[in-house]
N, C-alpha and C positions, 0 to 999 in steps of 0.2 A: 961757355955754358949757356943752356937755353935753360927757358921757362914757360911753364901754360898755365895761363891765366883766365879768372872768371867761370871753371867749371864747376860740376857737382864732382866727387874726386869720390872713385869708389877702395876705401882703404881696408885693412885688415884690422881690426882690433886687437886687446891684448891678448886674444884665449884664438886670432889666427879668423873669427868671422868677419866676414866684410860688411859694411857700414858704408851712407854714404855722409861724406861731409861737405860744406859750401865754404867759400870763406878763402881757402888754403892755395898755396902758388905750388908746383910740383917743378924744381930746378934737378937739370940730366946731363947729363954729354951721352956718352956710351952706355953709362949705368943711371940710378938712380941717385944724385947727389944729397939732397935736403926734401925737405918738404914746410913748406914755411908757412905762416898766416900772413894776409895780404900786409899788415900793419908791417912786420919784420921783412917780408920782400920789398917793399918802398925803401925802408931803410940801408939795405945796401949799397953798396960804395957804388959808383957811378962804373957805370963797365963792364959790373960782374957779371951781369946776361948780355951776350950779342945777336939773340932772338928769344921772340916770342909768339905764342902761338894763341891769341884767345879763341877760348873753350866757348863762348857766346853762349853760357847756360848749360852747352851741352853736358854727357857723361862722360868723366876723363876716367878709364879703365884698362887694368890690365890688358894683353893683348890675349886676342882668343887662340885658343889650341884646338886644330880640327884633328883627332886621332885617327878618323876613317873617312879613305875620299880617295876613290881611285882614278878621277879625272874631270875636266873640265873644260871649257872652250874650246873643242876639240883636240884636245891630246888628254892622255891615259897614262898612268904611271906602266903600263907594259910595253909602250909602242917601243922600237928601236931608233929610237932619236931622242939624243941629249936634251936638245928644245922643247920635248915635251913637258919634263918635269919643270922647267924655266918657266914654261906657259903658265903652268899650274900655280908657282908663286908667284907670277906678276897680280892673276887674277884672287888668290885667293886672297892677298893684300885689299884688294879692292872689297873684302869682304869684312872686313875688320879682323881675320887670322893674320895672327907673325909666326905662330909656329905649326907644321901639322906634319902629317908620317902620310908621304904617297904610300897607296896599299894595293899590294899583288892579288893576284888570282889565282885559280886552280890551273896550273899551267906546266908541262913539263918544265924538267929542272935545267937544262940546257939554257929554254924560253927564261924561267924565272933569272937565271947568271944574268945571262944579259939587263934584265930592269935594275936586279941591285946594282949594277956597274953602273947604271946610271944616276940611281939614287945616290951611290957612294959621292961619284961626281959633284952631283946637287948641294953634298953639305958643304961642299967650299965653297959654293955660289953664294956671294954676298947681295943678290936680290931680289925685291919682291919679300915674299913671306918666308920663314926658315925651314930649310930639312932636320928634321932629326932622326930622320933615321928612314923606316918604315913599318909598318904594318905587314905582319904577312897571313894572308888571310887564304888558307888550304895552302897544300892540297890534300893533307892531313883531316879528310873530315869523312860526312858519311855520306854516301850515294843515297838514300834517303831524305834528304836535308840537305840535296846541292843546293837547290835555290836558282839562282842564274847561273852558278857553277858546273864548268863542263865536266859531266862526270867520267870521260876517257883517261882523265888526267888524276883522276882521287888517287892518292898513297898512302901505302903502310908510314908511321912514324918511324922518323928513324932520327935522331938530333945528327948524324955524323953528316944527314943529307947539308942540314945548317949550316954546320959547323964555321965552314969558309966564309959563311957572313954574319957570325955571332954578333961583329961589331955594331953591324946598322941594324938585325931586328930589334925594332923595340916590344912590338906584341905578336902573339903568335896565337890563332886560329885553330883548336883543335876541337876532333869531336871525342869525349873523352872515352865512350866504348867503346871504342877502335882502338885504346893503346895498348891493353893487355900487359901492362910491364909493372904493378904495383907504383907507380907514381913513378920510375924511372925520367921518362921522358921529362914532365913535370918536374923535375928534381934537376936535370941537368940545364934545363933554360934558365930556369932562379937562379943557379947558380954564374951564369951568365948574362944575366941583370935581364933577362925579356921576359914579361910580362906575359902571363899564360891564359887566356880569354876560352871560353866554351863559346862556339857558336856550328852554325848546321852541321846538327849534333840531333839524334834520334836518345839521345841517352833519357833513362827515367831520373826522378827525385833523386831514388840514392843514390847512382853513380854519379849525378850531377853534386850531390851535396857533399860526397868523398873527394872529390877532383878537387874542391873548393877547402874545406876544413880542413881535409885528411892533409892533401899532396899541393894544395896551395895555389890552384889557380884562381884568381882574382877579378876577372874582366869577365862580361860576355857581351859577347857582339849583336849588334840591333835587335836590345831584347823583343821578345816574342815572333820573331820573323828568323824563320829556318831553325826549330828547333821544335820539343812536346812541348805543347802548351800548357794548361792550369786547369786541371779537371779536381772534382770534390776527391777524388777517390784515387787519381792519380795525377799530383801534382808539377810532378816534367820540369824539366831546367826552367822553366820560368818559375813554377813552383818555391827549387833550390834557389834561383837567384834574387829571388821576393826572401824570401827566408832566412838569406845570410848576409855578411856586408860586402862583399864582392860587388862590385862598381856593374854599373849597367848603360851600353851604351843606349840612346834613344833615336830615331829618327823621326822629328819633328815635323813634317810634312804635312802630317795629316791625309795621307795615303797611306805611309805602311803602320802609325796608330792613332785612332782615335782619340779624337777629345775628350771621352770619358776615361779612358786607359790612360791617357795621361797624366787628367787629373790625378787618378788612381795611384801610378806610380811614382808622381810627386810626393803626395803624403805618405808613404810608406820607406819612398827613397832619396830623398831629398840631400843627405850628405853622399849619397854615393850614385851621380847620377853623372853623366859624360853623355852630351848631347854630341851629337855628330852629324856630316852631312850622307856620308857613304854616295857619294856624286859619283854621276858616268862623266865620261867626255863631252856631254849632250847638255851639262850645266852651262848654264849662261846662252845657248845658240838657237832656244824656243823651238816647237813643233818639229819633227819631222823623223827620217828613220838617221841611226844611230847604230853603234857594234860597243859591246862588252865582252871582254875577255872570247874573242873572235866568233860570237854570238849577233845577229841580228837581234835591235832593239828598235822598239818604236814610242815614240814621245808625244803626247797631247796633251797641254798643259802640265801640269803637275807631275801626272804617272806618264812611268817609263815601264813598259812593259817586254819578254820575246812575244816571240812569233806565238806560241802556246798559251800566251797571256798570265806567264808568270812575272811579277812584278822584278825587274830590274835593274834593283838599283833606283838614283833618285834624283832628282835636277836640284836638289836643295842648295843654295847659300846660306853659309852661318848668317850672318844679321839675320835671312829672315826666320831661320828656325827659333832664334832667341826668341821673336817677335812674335813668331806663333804660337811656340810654349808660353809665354809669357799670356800672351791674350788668353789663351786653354786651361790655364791655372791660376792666373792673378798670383801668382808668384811674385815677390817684389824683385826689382833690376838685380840688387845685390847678391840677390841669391841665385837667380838665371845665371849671370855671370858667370858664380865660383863654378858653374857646370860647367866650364868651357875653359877654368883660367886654373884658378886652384886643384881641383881634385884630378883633374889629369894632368897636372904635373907634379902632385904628390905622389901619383901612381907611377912614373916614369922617375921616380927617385930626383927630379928637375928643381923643386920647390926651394930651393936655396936659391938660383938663380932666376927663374922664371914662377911665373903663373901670381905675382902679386906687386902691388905696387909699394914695394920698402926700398929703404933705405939700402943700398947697395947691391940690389939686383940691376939685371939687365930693364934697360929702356924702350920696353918693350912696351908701345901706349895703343889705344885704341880709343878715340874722341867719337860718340856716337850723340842722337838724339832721341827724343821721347819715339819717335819709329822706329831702330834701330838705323837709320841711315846711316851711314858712315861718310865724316869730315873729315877723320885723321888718324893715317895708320902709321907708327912708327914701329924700324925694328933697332937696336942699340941705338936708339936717338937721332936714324936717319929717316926719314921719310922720305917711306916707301907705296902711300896712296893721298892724296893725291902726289905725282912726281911731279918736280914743277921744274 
């Protein structure tokens, strides 16, 4: 059994909010075994930990769940190489994530087989940060609202296209004026546990607010980016998804929103808020030109834009998105957090196992500091950043 010692230990309380406490030892192997006060950890029998890890002050927290990210240090969850999705978790560990969904593109379906074969592959892969699955973001959406999305490749919805890989989508990308089926489509994902998201989607309020109330989709992908926006008179899927509890993912950049929109959508959406990176392959490798979903992309600092200067996609790492919403909102740690640990894996039906630090979940830890730097990433209580 191991032990970490001398952290701030961010926990759940009785009603499931996170809290931070000092004082506390957190003992693991695989799972989460105890969690003790330092007086009752001294006391155990001599033996019972054969490591330890001091926390030196730092935040001992859940591990983070990236839901949207379709690459990183040069590999893409589309490329045809195994290695790539492998890239992805060594480096996204290095970010403080243990779990995240590589996420497709608008891609013929032949192209998309091939990534989920790889993805499939990735969830047996014991390192680095976890697969669970992925994200499949189009090609189900509207040529109006591609975005960086090529739109040779948009389809009609069809679930039977799915179907072959019900197992690993975990979220699915639609734009919901395009189904035409009274909630059909919507209906048969739910019932095969995937998570139904609106995103570059031209849909107005209502359709946006039927998709969500009526027929049950729940997610929308980097609110305000590829979709109507929020007018007095016509409020637009941002509108619906300001308006109901349907989770919302953010990208934290501060390229694709603003510090005031942030603010914004903290106070209005704070239990239902899934911060994300939505990362090209061009995360982590600074400046220069770059490809998205077989798109020329260009990177200067921050923004990643094409050739048209359509914003694509984003260089972001989770620590520093936490770091910058955090700065943007004076949101307190605790609650930054649950946007990355709790509420998306209570949306992935996960939350028994992952997204909190109890008593018999996975050991899934993330040691950061008052920067978000990251000391210490564990995934079932191996560490997985740093490798030593």
């Amino acid at each position: 059994m191991k032990a970490i010692i001398h952290g701030k230990t961010i926990l759940p309380d009785k009603e499931e909010n996170f809290t931070i406490r000092r004082g506390l030892v957190l003992l693991f192997d695989e799972n989460i075994r105890d969690i003790l006060t330092e007086e009752e950890f001294a006391a155990l029998p001599q033996g019972s930990v054969n490591e330890t890890i001091d926390a030196d002050g730092c935040y001992v927290s859940p591990g983070f769940l990236n839901v949207h990210i379709h690459g990183c240090v040069g590999a893409d969850t589309m490329d045809d190489d195994p290695e790539a999705i492998h890239k992805m978790q060594l480096f996204q560990a290095k970010t403080g994530v243990t779990s995240f969904l590589p996420t497709t593109m608008t891609y013929d379906f032949k192209t998309l087989d091939r990534a989920f074969t790889h993805v499939r592959e990735a969830m047996e892969r014991h390192d680095g940060a976890r697969v669970l699955g992925c994200h499949m973001e189009g090609p189900f959406i509207s040529p109006a609202k591609k975005g960086a999305q090529a739109e040779k490749n948009i389809a009609k919805a069809n679930f039977a296209k799915i179907t072959p890989y019900k197992d690993i989508v975990r979220i699915i990308t639609v734009a919901p004026e395009k189904l035409h089926d009274d909630g059909r489509f919507i209906a048969d994902c739910l019932k095969n546990n995937i998570v139904v998201s609106l995103g570059h989607t031209a849909a107005d309020y209502d359709t946006a607010r039927k998709a969500i109330e009526t027929y049950g989709a729940s997610h929308i992908t980097h609110l305000f980016n590829a979709m109507t926006g929020l007018h007095q008179r016509r409020p637009g899927v941002v509108g619906a998804a300001l308006d109901t509890e349907a989770n919302c993912e953010l990208i934290v950049d501060n390229v694709h929103i603003h510090p005031a929109v942030q603010r914004l959508v903290y106070q209005l959406k704070k239990d239902h808020l899934i911060l994300i990176t939505d990362s090209l392959r061009a995360c982590g490798l600074g400046d220069g030109p770059s490809e998205l979903g077989g798109q020329k992309v260009f990177v200067k600092g921050t923004l990643a834009t094409l050739e048209n200067g359509t914003i694509a996609g984003s260089v972001l790492c989770m620590n520093d998105g936490l770091r910058i919403f955090r700065e943007n909102t004076n949101a307190p740690i605790e609650e930054v957090i649950s946007m990355v640990t709790k509420t998306p894996a209570q949306e992935l039906h996960l939350y028994d196992t992952l997204g909190s630090l109890s008593i018999g979940k996975k050991a899934d830890i993330t040691i950061f500091d008052e920067s978000f730097h990251i000391k210490h990433t564990l995934v079932e209580g191996r560490e997985v950043h740093p490798i030593k």
